[in-house]
C-alpha positions as a Markdown table, in Angstrom:
| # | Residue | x | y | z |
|---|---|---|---|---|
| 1 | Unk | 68.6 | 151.2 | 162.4 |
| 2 | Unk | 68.2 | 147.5 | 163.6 |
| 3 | Unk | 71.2 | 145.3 | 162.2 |
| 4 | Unk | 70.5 | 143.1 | 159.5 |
| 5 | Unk | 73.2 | 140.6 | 159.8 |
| 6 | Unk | 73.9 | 138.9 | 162.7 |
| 7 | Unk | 77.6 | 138.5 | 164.1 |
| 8 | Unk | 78.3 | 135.1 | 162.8 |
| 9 | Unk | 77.6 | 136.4 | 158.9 |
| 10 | Unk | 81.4 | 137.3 | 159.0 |
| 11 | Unk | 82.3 | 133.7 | 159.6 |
| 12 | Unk | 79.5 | 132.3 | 157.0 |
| 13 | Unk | 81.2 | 134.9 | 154.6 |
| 14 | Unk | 84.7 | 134.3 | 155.3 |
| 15 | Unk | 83.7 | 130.6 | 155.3 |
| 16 | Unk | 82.3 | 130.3 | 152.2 |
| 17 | Unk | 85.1 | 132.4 | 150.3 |
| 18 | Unk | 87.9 | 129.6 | 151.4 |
| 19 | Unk | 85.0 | 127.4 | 149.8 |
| 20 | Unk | 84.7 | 128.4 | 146.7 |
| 21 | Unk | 88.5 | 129.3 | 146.4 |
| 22 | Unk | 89.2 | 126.0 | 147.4 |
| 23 | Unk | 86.2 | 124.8 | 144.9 |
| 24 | Unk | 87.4 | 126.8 | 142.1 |
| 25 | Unk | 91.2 | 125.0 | 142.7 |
| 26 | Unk | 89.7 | 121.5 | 142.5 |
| 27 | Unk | 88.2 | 122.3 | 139.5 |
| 28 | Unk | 91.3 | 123.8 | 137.8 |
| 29 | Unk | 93.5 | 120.3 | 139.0 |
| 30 | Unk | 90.5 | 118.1 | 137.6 |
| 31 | Unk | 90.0 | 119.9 | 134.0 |
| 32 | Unk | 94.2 | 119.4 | 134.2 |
| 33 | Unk | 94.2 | 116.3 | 135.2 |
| 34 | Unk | 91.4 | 115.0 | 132.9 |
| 35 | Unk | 93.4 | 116.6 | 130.3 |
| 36 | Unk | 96.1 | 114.1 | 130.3 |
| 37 | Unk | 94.2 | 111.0 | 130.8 |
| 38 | Unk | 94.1 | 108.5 | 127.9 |
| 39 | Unk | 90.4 | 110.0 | 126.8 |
| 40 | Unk | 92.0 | 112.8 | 125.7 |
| 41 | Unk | 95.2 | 111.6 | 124.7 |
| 42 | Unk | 94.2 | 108.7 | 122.9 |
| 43 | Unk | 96.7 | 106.7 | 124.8 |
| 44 | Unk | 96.1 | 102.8 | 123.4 |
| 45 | Unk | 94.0 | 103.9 | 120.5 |
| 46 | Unk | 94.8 | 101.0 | 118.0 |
| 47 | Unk | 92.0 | 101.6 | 114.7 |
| 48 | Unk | 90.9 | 98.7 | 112.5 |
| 49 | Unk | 93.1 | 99.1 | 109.3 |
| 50 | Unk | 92.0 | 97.5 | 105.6 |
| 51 | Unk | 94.5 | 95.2 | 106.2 |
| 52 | Unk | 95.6 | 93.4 | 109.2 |
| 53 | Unk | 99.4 | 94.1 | 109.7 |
| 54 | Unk | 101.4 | 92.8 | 112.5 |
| 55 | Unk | 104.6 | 94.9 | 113.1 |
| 56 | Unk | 105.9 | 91.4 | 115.6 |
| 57 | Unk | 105.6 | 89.1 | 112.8 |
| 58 | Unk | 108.0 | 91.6 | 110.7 |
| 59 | Unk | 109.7 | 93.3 | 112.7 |
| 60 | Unk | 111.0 | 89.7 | 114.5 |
| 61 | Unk | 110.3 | 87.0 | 112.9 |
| 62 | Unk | 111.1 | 88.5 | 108.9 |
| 63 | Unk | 114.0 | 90.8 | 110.5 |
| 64 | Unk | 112.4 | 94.2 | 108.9 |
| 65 | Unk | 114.1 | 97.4 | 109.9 |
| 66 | Unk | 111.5 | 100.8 | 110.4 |
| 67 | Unk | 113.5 | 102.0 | 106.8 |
| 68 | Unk | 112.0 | 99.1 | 104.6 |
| 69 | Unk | 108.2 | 100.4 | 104.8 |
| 70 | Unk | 109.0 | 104.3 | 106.1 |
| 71 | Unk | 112.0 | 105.2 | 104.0 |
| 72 | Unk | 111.8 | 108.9 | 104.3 |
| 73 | Unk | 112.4 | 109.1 | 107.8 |
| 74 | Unk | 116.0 | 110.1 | 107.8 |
| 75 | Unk | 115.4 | 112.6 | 104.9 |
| 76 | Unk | 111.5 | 114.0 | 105.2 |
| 77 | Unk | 109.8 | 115.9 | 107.6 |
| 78 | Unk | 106.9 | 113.6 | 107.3 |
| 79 | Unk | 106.9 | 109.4 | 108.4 |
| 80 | Unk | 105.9 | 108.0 | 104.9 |
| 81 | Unk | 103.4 | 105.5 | 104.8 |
| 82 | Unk | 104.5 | 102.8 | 102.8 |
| 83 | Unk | 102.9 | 102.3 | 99.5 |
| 84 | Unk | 101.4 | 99.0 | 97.9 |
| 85 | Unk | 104.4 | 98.3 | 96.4 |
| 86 | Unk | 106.4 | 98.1 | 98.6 |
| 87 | Unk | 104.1 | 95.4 | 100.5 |
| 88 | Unk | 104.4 | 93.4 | 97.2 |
| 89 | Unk | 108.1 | 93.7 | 97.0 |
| 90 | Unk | 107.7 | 90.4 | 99.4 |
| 91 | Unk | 104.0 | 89.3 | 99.1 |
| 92 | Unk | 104.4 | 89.2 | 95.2 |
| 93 | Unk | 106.8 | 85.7 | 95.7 |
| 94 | Unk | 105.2 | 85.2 | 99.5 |
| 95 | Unk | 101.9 | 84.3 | 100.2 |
| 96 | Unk | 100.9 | 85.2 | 97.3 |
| 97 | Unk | 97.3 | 83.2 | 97.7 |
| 98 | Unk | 96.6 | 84.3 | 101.3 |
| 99 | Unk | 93.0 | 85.9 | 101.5 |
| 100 | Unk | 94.2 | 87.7 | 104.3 |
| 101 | Unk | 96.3 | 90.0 | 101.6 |
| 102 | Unk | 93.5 | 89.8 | 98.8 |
| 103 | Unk | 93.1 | 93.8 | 99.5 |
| 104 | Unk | 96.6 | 94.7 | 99.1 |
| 105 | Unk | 96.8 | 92.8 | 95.6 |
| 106 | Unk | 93.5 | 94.3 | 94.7 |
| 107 | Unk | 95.3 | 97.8 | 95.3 |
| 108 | Unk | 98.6 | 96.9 | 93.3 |
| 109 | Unk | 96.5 | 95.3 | 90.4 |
| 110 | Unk | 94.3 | 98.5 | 90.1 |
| 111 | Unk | 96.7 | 100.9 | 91.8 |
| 112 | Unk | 94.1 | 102.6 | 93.8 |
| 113 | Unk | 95.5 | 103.3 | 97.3 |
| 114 | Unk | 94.7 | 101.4 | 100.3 |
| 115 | Unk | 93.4 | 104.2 | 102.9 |
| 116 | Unk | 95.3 | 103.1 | 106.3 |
| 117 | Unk | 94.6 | 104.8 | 109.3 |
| 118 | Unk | 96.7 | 106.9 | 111.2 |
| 119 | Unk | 97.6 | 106.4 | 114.5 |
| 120 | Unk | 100.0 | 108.5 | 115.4 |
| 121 | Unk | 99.3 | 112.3 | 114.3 |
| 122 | Unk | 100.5 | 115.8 | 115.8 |
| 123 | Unk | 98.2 | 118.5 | 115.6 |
| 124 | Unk | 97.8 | 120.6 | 112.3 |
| 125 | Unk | 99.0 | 124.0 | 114.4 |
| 126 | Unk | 102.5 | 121.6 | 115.3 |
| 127 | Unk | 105.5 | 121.1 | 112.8 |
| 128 | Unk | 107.4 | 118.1 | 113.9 |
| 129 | Unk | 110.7 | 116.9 | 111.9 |
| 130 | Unk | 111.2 | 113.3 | 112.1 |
| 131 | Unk | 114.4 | 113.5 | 110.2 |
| 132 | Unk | 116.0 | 116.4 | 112.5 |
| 133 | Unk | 114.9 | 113.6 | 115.4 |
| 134 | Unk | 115.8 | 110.5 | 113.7 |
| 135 | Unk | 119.2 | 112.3 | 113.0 |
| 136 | Unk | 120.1 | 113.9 | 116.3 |
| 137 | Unk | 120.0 | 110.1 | 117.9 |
| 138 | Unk | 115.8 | 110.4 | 118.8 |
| 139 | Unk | 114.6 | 106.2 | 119.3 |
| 140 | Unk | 111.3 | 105.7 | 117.0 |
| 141 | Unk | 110.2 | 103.7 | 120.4 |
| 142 | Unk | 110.6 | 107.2 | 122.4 |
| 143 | Unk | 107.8 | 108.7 | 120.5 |
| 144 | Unk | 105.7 | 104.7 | 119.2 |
| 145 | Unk | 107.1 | 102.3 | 121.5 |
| 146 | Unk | 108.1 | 98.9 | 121.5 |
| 147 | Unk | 106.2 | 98.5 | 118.3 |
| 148 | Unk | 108.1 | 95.2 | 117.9 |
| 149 | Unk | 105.7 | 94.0 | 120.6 |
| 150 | Unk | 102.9 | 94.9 | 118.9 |
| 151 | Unk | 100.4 | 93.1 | 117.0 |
| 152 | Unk | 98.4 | 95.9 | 116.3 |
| 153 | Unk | 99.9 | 99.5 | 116.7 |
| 154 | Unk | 98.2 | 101.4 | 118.7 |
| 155 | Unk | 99.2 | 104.9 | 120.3 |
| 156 | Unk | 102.0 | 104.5 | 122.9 |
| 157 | Unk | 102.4 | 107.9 | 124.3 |
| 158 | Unk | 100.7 | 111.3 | 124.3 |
| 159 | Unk | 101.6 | 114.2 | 121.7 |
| 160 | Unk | 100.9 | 117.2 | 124.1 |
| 161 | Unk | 103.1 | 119.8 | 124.2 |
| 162 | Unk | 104.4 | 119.1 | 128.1 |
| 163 | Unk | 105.7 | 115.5 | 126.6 |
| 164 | Unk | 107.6 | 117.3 | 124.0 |
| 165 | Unk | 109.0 | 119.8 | 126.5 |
| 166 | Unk | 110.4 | 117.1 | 129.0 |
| 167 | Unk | 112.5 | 115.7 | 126.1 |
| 168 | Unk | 113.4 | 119.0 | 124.8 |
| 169 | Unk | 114.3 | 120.2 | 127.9 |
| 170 | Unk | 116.2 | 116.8 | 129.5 |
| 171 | Unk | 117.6 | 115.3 | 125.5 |
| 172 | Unk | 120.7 | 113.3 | 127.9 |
| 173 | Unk | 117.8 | 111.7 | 129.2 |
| 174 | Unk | 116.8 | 109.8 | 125.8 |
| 175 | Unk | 119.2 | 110.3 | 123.1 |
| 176 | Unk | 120.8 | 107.4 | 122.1 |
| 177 | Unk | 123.9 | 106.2 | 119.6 |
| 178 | Unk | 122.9 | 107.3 | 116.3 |
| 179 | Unk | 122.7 | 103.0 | 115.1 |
| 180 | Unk | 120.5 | 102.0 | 117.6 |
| 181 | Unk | 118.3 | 104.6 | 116.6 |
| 182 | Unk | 116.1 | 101.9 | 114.8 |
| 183 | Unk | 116.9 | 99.2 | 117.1 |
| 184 | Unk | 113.7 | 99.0 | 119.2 |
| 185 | Unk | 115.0 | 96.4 | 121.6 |
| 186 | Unk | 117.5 | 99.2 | 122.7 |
| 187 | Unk | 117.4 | 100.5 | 126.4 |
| 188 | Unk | 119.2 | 103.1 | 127.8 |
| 189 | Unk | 122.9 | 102.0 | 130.2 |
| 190 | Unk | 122.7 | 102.2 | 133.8 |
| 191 | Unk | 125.1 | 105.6 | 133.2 |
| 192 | Unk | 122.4 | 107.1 | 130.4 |
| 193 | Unk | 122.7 | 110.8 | 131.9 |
| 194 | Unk | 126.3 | 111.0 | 131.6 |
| 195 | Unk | 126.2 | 109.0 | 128.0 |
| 196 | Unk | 123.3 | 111.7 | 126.9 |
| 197 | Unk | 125.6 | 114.6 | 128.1 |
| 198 | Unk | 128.2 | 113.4 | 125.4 |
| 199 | Unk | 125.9 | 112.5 | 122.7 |
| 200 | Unk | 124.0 | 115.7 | 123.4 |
| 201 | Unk | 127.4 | 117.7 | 123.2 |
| 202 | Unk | 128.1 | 115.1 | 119.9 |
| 203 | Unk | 125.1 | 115.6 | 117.8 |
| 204 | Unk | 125.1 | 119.5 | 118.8 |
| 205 | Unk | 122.0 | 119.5 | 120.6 |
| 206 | Unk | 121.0 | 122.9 | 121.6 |
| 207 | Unk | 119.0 | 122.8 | 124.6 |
| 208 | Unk | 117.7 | 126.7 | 124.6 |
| 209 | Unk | 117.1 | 126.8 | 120.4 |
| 210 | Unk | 115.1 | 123.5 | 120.9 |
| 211 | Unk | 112.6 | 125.4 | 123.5 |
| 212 | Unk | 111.8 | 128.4 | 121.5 |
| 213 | Unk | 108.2 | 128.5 | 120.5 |
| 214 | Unk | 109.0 | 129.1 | 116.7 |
| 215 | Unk | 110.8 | 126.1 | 116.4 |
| 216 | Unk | 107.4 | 123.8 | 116.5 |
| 217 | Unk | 104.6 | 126.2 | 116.2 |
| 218 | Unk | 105.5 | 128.3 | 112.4 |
């Protein structure tokens, strides 16, 4: 029986497996690395809310702390969004004429609920604690940012599970004293794994409890 491949078929074979190993590879490290790029992320996503709000203006120039507006962040699971009132606690006395806030005294005259949008969200499948964070010396800027700097929030940093990890996994890295928590002008000391080792050890951070799958996804 004649041969039906010539010698160099091997090669070609051979050849082409390396190919479409190699092929197959690429593809895996572009799907991963698409995965964490800001189109998936939503890294800088900043929505248009009912009512323009600039977190510089009161954050630095009023002298607001976070716990004016989100006051059940050191006792709730969940960030509150602050309600109406507590928007005309000020603006009832304080620009009380700007059209700029006609919306907000619309919604405190009729008490129906201005809809902000959320920008920051974990997945529904997630359970995340901001008062086991806030308490265990967790910045808000870790997770938002310099929001101080912001005229309009947007999204600072991702929410997938590998962020979550590198904190859990390296908290001497980013815990801070427990009153500069809200300070978002804090940055870490030159000496911040050594002063994380202590606080960790100090706030009883428990590095293996803190990576165990239950803890977030219930």
């Amino acid at each position: 029986m004649p041969q039906v491949f010539p010698p160099s078929a091997n090669k070609l074979t051979r050849l082409g497996t390396v190919v479409a190993i190699l092929g197959f590879g690429a593809m895996l490290w572009g799907i991963a690395f698409f995965n964490k790029t800001d189109a998936i992320t939503d890294v800088g996503y900043a929505p248009k809310q009912p009512v323009a709000y600039s977190h510089v203006q009161h954050i630095n120039q009023v002298g607001l702390d976070c716990r004016y507006c989100h006051t059940a962040v050191e006792k709730s699971a969940f960030a509150n969004v602050p309600p109406t009132e507590t928007c005309m606690t000020c603006h009832s006395q304080v620009k009380i004429d700007s059209p700029k806030l006609e919306l907000v005294r619309d919604s405190y005259s009729t008490g129906k609920r201005l809809k902000w949008e959320r920008v920051n969200q974990v997945p529904d499948y997630v359970f995340f604690n901001h008062s086991i964070h806030v308490n265990k010396g967790v910045g808000c800027t870790s997770c938002h940012g310099r929001v101080d700097q912001m005229p309009v929030v947007q999204k600072y940093r991702s929410f997938q599970m590998s962020n979550c990890l590198e904190c859990h996994r390296n908290p001497e890295k980013y815990v801070r004293p427990k009153e500069q928590v809200f300070n978002p002008a804090w940055q870490p000391p030159a000496n911040q794994l050594e002063v994380g080792a202590q606080l960790v050890k100090e706030y009883h951070i428990k590095k293996g409890q803190i990576e165990n799958c239950a803890v977030c996804h219930r």
